[in-house]
N, C-alpha and C positions, 0 to 999 in steps of 0.2 A: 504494500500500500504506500501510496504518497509519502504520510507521513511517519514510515518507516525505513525509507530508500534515501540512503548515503549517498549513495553512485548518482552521478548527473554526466551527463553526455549531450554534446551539443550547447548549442545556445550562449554560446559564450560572450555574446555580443551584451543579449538581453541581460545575463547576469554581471557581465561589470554594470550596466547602467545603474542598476540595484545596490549597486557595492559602493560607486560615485555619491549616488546620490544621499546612502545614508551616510556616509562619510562627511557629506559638505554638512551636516547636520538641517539641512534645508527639505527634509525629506515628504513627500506628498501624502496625505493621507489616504491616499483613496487611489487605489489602481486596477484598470483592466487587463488581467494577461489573455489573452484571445489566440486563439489558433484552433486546430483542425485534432479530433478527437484521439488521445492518444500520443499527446507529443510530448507530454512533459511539461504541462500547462501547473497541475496540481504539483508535480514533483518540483518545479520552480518556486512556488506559492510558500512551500512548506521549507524549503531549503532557507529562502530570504526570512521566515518564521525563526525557523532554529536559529538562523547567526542572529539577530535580533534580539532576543531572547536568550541568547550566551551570551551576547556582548551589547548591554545596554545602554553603553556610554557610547556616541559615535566619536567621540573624542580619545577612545580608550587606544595604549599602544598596541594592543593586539587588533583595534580595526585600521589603525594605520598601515601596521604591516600586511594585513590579508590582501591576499593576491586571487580570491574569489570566495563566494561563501560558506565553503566549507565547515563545517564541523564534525567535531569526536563523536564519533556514536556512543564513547563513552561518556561525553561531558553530562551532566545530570539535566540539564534540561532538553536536551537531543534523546533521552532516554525516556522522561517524559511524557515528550512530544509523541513518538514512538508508539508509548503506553496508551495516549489520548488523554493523559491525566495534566495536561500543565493548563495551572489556574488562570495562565492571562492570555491563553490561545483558545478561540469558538471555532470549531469546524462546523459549517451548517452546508447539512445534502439532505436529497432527499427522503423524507420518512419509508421506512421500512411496512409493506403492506402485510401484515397475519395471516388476512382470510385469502390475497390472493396469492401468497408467496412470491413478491416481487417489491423492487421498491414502487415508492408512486413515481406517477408520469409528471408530479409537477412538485416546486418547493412550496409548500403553503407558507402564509400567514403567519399561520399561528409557528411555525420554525421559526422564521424572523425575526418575531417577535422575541428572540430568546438573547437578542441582542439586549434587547432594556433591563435585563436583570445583569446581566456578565457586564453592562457598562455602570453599572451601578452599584458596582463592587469596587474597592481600595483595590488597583493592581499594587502586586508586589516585585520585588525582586527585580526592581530598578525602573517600574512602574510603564513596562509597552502593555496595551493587551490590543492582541492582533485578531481581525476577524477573517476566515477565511470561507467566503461563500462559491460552491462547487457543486453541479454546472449554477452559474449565474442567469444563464439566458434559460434554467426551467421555473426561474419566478413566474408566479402568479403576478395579476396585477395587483392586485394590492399588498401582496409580499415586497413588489420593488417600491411600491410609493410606500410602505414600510419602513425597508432600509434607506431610501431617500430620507427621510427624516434625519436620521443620524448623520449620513455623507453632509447633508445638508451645517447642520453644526455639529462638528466629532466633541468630543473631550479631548485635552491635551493628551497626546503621547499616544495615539490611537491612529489604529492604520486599518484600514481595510482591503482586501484583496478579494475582487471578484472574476475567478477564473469562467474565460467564456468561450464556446465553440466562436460565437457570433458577435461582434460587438454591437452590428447592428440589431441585434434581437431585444437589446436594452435601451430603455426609456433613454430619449433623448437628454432627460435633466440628468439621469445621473450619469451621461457622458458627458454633460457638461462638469459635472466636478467631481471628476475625477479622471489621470493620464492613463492612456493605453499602450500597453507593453505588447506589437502582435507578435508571434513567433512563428516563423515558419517550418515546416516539416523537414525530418530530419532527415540528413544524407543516405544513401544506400550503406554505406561505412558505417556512419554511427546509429544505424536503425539494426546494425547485426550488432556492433556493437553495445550496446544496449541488451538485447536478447541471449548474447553470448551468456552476457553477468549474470541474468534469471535464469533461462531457461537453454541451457546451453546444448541439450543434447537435440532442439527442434532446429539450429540453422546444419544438421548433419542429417536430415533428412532430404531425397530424392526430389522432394518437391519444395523446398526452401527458396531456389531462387522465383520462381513462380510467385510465390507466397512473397518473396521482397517487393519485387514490380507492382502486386497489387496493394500492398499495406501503406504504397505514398507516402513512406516517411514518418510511417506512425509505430514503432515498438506492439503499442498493445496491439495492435489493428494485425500485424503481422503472428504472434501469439495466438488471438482468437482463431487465425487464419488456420494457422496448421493443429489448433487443438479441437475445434467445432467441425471437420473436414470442409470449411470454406473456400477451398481448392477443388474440390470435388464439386461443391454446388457451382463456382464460376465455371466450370467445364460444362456441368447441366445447363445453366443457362443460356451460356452460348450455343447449344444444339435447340433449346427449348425455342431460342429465339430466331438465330438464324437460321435454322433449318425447319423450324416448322414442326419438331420433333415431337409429336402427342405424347409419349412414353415418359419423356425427359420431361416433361409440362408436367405429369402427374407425380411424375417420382420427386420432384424438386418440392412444387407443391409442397407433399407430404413432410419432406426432409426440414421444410423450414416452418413451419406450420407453429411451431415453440416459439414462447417470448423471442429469444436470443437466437432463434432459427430466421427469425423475418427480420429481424433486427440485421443479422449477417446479410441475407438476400439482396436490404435494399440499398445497402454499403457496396455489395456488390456491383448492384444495376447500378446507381446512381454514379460508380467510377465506369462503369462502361458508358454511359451516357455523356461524361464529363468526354472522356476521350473519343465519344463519336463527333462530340460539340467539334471539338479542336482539331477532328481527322489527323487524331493519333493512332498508331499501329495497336493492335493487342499484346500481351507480355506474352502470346506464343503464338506458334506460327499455325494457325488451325482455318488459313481462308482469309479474306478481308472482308469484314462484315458491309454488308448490300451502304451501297451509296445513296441516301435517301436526302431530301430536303431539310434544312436544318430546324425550321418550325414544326416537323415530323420528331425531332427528337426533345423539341423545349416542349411539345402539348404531352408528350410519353414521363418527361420528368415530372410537369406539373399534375398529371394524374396522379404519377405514383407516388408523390409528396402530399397531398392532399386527402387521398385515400388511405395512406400509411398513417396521417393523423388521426382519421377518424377509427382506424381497429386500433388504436392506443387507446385511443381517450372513452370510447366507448365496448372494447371487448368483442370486437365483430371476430369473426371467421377467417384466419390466421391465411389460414391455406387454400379458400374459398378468395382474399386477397391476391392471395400469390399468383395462384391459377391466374386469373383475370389479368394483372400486370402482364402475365407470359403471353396469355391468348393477344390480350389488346398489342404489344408490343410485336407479334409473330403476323400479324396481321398487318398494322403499318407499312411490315417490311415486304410483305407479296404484293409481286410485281400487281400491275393494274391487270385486270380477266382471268387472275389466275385461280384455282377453285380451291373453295377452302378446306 
């Protein structure tokens, strides 16, 4: 988890700016770190947490010499953090659902709210208390005109860090006060390295470079890849859809039909769609999918964006979803009088 992970890889740009700026002692309260899911958005959040929170003075000779924000996994408050037990750090995600076994789809309110009591406490132990809200952009509305209140006037020595797929997915007021840190997806290099450090026996698997090309620079994206067979469903897909393949339609379907099965599927589609947008190649050599008009591919995204909100929010038909994206999409792509 984030706030158990030492290792940081990449981004090294983003994390001096962090190191700068608490240094000059002029530090912003309130930040957007933003990028694409998987990149190390939360592990940045939590990293500038810990040195913070070791090192309260920005004045102190040990934040002069740091040469980025490293700290001991031994140091007592990295350990902590770790734990989830340090008193002047709030993690707020979203609640955990009982009846459905899954979290919820959105950050309520009433989590938010959990700011007014944690800032309403004597920080200790050199007096930061850091909030860390993650995803950002799954606020309700009145969960961000919530924390707007706060951003709006912090208490001294108060920092917030609202990690976001989207910057644009947040209220305009609260991009007005406060700066956005975006991060861009990691190299092919440091997305294995990354992976090595967890999970080091998946980049020695047969289908590993396949699984790099599609996870874009994202560590976990590449993980769920080779652990959910999300290589096997993007093979399905591409038969399901450029060829028209009923068998592959059904079996895929099936295959993703779970939370975390459509969840994979439309990660999928939606990087094939990216790279049909830009007439990019596929990461293997299986054909060049049909040359179609590009408003053929932005009305195929916006369905299956719009439709993927509604079996979230309301609990529809996982694989009765699926299906449909396959059919609707296999059909776009036949030529005109061709029979279905």
């Amino acid at each position: 988890m984030p706030r158990q992970t030492s290792a940081f890889v990449g981004h090294r740009t983003a994390e001096q700016s962090f190191l700068d700026g608490y240094r000059s002692g002029r530090m912003h309260h309130g930040w957007i770190i933003a990028g694409e899911r998987g990149i190390g958005k939360a592990t940045l959040a939590f990293r500038l947490a810990r040195f913070m929170l070791a090192h309260p003075d920005p004045r102190s000779e040990e934040v002069a010499k740091a040469i980025d924000l490293s700290v001991s996994p031994e140091h007592p408050a990295a350990r902590r953090i770790a734990a989830g037990a340090h008193g002047n750090l709030l993690h707020l995600q979203r609640e955990w659902n009982d009846k459905r076994n899954r979290y919820q789809t959105e950050l309520s309110v009433e989590t938010v709210r959990r700011i007014i009591h944690f800032l309403g406490k004597t920080a200790g132990e050199g007096g930061w208390r850091i909030v860390i809200v993650d995803p950002a952009d799954d606020m309700t509305p009145n969960a961000a005109n919530a924390i707007l209140k706060n951003l709006e006037e912090p208490p001294q020595r108060t920092l917030f860090l609202l990690v976001a797929r989207s910057r644009g997915a947040l209220l305009p007021t609260i991009r007005s006060r406060t700066r956005t840190l975006s991060l861009d997806p990691l190299s092919a290099a440091d997305t294995l390295e990354v992976v090595r450090k967890v999970a080091p026996d998946l980049v020695k698997n047969d289908d590993a470079a396949l699984a790099g090309a599609l996870s874009a620079g994202s560590p976990r994206r590449f993980i769920e890849l080779m652990r959910e067979d999300g290589v096997e469903l993007y093979r399905l897909m591409r038969r399901a859809i450029e060829a028209d393949d009923r068998p592959a339609q059904f079996k895929l379907a099936g295959l993703a039909a779970s939370a975390s099965g459509t969840q994979q599927f439309l990660e999928l589609f939606n990087g094939y769609l990216a790279r049909r947008v830009k007439d990019l190649p596929e990461p293997v050599s299986a054909g060049r999918p049909p040359v179609v008009p590009l408003v053929t591919w932005a009305a195929l995204w916006e369905k299956a964006a719009f439709t993927g909100r509604e079996v979230e929010t309301y609990n529809l038909d996982r694989r009765q979803f699926v299906l449909d994206v396959l059919e609707t999409s296999a059909a776009a792509l036949r030529p005109s009088g061709s029979p279905n």
